[in-house]
C-alpha positions in Angstrom: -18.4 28.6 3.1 -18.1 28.9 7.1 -15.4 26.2 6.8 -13.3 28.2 4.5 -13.7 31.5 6.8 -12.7 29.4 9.8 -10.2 27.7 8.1 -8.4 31.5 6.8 -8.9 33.0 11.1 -7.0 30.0 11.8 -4.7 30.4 9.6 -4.1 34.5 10.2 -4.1 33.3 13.7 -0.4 33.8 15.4 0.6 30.5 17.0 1.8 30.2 20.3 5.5 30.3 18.8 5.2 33.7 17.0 2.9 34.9 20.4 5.7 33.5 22.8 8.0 35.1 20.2 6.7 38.6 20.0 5.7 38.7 24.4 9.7 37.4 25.0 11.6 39.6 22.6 9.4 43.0 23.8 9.3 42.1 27.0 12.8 41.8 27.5 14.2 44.4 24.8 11.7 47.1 26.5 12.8 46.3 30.0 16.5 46.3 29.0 15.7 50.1 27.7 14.2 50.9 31.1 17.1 49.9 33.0 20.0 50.5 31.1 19.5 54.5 32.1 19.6 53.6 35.5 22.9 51.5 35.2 24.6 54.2 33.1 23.4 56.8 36.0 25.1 54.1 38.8 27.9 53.2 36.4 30.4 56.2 36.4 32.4 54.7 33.9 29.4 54.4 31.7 29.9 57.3 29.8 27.0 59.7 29.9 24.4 59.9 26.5 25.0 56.0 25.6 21.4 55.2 26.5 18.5 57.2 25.9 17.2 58.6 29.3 13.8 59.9 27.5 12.7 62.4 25.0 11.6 61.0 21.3 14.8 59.4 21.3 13.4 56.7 24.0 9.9 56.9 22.4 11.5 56.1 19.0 13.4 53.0 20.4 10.4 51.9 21.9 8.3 51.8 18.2 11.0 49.8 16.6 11.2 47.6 19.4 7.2 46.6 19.6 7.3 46.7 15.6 9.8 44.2 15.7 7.7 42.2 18.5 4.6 42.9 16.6 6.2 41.5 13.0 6.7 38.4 15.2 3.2 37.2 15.1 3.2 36.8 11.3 6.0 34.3 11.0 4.5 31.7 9.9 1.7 33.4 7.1 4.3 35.4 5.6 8.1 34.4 6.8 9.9 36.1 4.0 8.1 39.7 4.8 8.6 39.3 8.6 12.4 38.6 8.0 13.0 41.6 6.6 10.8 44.2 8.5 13.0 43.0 11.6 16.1 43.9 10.0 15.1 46.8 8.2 13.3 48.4 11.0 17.1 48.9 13.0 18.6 51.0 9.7 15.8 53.9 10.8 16.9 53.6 14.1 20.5 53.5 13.5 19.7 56.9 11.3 17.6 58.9 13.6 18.7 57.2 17.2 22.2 55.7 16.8 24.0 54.6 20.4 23.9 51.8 22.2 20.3 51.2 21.7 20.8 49.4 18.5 21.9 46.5 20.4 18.7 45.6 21.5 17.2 44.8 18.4 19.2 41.6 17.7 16.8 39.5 20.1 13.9 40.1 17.3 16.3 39.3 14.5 17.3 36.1 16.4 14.0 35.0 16.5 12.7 35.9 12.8 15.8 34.1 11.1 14.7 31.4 13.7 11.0 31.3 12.5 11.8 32.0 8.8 14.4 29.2 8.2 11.7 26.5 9.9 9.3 27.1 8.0 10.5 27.9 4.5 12.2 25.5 2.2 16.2 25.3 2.0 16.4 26.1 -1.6 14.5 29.3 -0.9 16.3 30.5 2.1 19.8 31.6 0.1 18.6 34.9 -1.5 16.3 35.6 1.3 19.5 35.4 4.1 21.8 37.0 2.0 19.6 40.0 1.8 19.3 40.0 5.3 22.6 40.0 5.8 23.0 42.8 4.0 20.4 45.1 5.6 21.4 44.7 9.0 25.4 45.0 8.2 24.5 48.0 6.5 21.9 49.4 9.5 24.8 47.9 11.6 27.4 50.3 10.0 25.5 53.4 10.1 25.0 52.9 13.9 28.9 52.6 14.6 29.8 55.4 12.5 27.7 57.9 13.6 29.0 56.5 17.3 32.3 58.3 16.1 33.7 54.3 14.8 36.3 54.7 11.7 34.5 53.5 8.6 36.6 50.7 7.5 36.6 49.5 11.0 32.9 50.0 11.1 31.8 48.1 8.3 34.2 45.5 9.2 32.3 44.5 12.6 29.1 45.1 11.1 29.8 42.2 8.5 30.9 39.8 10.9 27.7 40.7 13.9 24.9 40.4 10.8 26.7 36.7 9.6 26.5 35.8 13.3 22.9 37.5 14.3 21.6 35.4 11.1 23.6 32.8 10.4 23.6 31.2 14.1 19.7 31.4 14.3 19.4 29.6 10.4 22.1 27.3 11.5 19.9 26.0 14.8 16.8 26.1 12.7 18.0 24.1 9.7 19.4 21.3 12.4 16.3 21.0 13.8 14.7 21.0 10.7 16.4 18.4 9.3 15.6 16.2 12.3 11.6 16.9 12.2 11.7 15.8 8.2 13.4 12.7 9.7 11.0 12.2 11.9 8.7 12.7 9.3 10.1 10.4 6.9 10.6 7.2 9.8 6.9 7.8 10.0 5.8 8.4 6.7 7.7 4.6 6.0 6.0 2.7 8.9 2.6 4.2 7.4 3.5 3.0 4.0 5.1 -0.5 5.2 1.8 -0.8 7.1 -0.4 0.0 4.1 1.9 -2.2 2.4 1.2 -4.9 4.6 -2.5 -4.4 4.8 -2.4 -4.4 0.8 -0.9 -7.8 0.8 -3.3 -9.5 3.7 -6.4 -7.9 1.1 -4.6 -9.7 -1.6 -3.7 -13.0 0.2 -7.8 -12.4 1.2 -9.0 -12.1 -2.6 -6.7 -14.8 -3.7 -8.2 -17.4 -0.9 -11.9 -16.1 -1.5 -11.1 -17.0 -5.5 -10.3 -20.2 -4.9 -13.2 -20.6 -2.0 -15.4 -19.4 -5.4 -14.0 -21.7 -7.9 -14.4 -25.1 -5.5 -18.0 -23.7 -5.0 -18.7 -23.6 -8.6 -17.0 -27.0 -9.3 -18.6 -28.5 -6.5 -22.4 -27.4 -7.6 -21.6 -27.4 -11.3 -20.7 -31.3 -11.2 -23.5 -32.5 -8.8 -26.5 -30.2 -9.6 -26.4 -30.7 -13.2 -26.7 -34.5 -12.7 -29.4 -33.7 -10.2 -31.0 -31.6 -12.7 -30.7 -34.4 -14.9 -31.9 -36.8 -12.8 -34.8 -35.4 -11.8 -36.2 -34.2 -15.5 -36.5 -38.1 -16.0 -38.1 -39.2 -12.6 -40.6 -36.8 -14.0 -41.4 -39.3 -17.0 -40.4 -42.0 -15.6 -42.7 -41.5 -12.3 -46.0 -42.8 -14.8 -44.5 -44.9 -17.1 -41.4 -46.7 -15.2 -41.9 -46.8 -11.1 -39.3 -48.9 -10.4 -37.1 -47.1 -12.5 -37.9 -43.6 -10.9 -37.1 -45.3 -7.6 -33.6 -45.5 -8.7 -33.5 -42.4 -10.1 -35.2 -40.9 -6.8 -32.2 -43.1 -4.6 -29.6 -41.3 -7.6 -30.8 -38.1 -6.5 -30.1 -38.7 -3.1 -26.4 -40.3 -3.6 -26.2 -37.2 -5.5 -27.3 -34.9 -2.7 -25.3 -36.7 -0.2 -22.2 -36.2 -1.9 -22.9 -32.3 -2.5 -22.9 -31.9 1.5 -19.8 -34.3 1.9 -17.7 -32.1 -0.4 -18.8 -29.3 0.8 -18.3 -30.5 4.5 -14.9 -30.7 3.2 -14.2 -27.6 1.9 -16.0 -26.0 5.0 -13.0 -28.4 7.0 -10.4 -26.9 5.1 -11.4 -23.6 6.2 -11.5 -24.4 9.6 -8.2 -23.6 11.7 -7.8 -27.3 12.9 -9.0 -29.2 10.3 -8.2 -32.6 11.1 -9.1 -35.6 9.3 -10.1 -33.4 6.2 -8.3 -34.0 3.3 -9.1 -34.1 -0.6 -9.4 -37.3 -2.3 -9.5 -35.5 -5.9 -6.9 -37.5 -7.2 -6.1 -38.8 -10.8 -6.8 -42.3 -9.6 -10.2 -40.9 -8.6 -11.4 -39.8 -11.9 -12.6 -43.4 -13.0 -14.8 -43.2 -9.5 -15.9 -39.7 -11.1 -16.7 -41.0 -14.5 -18.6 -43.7 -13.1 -20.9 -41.5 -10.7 -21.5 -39.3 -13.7 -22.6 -42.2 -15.7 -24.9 -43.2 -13.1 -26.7 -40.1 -13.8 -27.7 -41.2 -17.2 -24.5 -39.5 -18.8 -23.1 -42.0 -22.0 -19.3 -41.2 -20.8 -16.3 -43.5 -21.1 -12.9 -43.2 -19.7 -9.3 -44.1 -21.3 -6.8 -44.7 -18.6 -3.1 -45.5 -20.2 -0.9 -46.1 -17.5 3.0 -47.1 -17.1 4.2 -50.4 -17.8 4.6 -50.9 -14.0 2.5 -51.1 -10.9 2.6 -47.6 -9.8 -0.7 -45.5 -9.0 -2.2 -43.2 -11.6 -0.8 -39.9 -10.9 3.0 -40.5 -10.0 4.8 -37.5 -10.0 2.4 -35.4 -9.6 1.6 -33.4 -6.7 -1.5 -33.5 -4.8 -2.4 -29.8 -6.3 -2.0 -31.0 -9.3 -3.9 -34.4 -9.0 -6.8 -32.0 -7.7 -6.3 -30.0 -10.9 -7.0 -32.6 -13.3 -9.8 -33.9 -11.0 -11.0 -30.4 -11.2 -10.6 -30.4 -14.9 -12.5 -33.6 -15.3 -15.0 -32.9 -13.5 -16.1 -29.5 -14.7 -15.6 -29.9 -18.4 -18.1 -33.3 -17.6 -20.5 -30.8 -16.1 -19.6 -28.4 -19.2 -20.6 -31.1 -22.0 -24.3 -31.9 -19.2 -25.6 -28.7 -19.4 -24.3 -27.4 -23.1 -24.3 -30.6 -25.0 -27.1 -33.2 -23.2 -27.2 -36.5 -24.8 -23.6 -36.2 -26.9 -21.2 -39.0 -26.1 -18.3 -38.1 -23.4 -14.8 -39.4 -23.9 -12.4 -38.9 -21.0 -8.4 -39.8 -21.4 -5.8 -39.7 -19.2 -2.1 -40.5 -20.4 0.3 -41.5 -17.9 2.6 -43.2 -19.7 5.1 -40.3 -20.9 8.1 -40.1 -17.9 7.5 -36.0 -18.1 4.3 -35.4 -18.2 0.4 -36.6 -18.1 -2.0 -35.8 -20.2 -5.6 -35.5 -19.9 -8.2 -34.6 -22.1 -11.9 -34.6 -22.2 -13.6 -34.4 -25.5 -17.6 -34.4 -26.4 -20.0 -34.6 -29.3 -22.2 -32.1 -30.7 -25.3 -31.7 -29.1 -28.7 -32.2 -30.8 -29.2 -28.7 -30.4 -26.7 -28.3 -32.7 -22.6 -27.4 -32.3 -21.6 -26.1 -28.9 -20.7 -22.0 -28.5 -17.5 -20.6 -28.0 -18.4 -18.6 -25.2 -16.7 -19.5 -22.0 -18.0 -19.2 -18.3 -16.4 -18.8 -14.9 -16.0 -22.4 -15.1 -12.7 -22.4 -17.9 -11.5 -19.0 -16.1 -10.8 -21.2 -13.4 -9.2 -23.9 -14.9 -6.9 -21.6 -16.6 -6.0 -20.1 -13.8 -5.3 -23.3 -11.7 -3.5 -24.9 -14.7 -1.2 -21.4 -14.3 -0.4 -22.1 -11.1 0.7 -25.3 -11.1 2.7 -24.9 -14.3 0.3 -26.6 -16.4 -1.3 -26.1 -20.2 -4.6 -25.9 -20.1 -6.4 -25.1 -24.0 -9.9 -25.9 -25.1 -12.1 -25.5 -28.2 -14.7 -26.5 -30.7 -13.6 -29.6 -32.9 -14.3 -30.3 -36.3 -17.6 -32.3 -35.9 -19.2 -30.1 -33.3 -17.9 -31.1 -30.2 -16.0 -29.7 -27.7 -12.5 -30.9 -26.0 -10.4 -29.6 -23.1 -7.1 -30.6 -22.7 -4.8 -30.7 -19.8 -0.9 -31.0 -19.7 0.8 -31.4 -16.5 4.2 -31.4 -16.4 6.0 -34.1 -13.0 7.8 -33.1 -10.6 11.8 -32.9 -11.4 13.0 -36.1 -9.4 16.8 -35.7 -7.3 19.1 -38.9 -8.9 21.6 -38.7 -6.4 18.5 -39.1 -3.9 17.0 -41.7 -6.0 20.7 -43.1 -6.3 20.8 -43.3 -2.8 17.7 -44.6 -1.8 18.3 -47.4 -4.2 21.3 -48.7 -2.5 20.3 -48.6 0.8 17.4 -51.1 -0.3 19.6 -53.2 -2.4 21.3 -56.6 0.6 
């Protein structure tokens, strides 16, 4: 409530434009109406009556003067109201006291059609001017005939004094209008190109931190669950089989051990100079992968059908990608330990189609009985990896209860007229 009541005094409170306004335009008009009776008593060809010397004639020119001044300091709250007081105060002055006085009201007008045109909009201002306009060429008129002007003649330099005491004013003020609002709008673009810019780093942010999430869930999801697994049979094993929960116990820690190397890696990637950190998640990995997982008690097999030729698993794909179908591998493994234990784990990778490799990761039903639909965090991921590398990712329940994820990455498109090249520059 005291916030509102300061905030309306502020507001009713003249600025030091309408008070520099009002102290200027009384000041001087008041002091011009001191003096001018002196000249004209100096000046003989000043002829006599043309100023007002004193009487209610001065005392009259005086109020309208300082009511003018005084309609100043409300500019700003009420522009339109102020505007016209100014002007319409001259037309009782031109009826009661007409003479050379009249004159000295212009500096107030000046100011008002100064003050209005800043501060109202331009598609407001045409009615409001012309109106103006209208009241001081008609106050105007009044003056110089009752000064003994002919009418016609009268009203003719009344029109043309009220277009130039409130049309030069407006003019200046719309000018410098229009520059503030430039002004305005430069800034009001570097603000949004800078919130702009800030959105994108909060976006590039979010992006990085989701892929800093999904390695973290990979990374834990593949080892822990074969820890887990490990561990549950040391604990029968420990009685029955010591030798055999030695190995297990040595398992674990393999298993440990390469939990803090990968994520010694990922804390390297994140590093500014990372050197001598790279992944090794490659296609021709996943057999390595397969193989640790089976270590761990796991009854997985892996299908590898390469190319007639020599080349490396992989070919044409890029390193993202190879890490994608790692990825893939590795967490729909993890996916079948900890939904399906103890169902049989077929991994396959084709290679052999020129345009794309295939991979694909299938499970059986689990004694539990057939596997949920319900994905985790885990298959978000992958989707969204396979999406940004161009691949298909799609995975579902089979027909016998199991599960299967498969992967479809298309190669990279290969330049002929490089291969072309290439090839006969290696050819004697």
């Amino acid at each position: 409530m005291q916030d509102m009541q300061d905030h309306e005094d502020r507001s009713f409170r003249p600025s030091p434009a309408e008070w520099g306004s009002a102290v200027v335009c009384a000041g001087l008009a008041l002091t011009t109406l001191l003096l001018l009776p002196l000249l004209e008593t100096a000046d003989t060809e000043i002829p006599g009556g043309t100023f007002p010397s004193g009487g209610h004639e001065l005392w009259g020119v005086a109020v309208v003067l300082v009511g003018q001044a005084v309609a100043l300091l409300r500019a700003r709250t009420a522009p339109r109201a102020v505007l016209l007081i100014v002007v319409a105060l001259p037309i009782a002055l031109a009826a009661f006291v007409p003479g050379s006085a009249f004159s000295l009201c212009t500096l107030a007008i000046f100011c008002a059609a100064f003050l209005t045109v800043g501060v109202l909009p331009v598609r407001r201002l045409g009615p409001l001017l012309a109106l103006a306009v209208l009241l001081l060429a008609g106050a105007q008129t009044v003056n110089d005939f009752r000064t003994g002007m002919p009418a016609s003649e009268a009203g003719i330099s009344a029109a043309l004094q009220a277009l130039v005491v409130v049309g030069a004013p407006a003019l200046f003020a719309l000018v410098f209008s229009s520059r503030r609002e430039a002004r305005l709008s430069r800034t009001h673009e570097v603000q949004a190109l800078a919130r702009e810019h800030q959105a994108r780093i909060e976006a590039a942010v979010a992006r990085e931190r989701t892929a800093m999430s999904r390695e973290l869930h990979d990374i834990a999801a593949h080892h822990m669950s074969g820890i887990a697994l490990m561990t549950s049979a040391i604990q029968q094993q420990i009685d029955t089989d010591p030798e055999e929960a030695k190995r297990s116990a040595q398992q674990v820690r393999s298993q440990s051990t390469a939990v803090l190397q990968d994520l010694r890696l990922l804390v390297g990637l994140l590093r500014e100079h990372p050197e001598g950190t790279r992944s090794t998640r490659t296609v021709a990995a996943v057999p390595d992968l397969v193989e640790e997982r089976r270590g761990t008690g796991m009854d997985v097999e892996v299908l590898l059908s390469a190319a007639g030729d020599d080349r490396e698993p992989g070919t044409g794909i890029g390193p993202l990608a190879q890490l994608v179908v790692y990825r893939m591998v590795q967490e729909s493994l993890a996916n079948a330990s900890a939904h399906a234990p103890g169902a049989r784990c077929v991994v396959e990778i084709d290679d052999t189609d020129p345009g794309r490799l295939t991979a694909v990761v299938r499970n059986g039903p689990s004694a539990a009985g057939p596997r949920g639909t319900a994905g985790g965090f885990g298959l978000l991921g992958l989707g969204e990896r396979a999406e940004l590398i161009g691949a298909t990712l799609s995975h579902g329940p089979m027909g016998d209860g199991g599960w299967s994820v498969r992967l479809v990455v298309p190669r990279e498109a290969r330049d002929p007229d490089v291969d072309d090249h290439e090839t006969h520059q290696e050819l004697p």
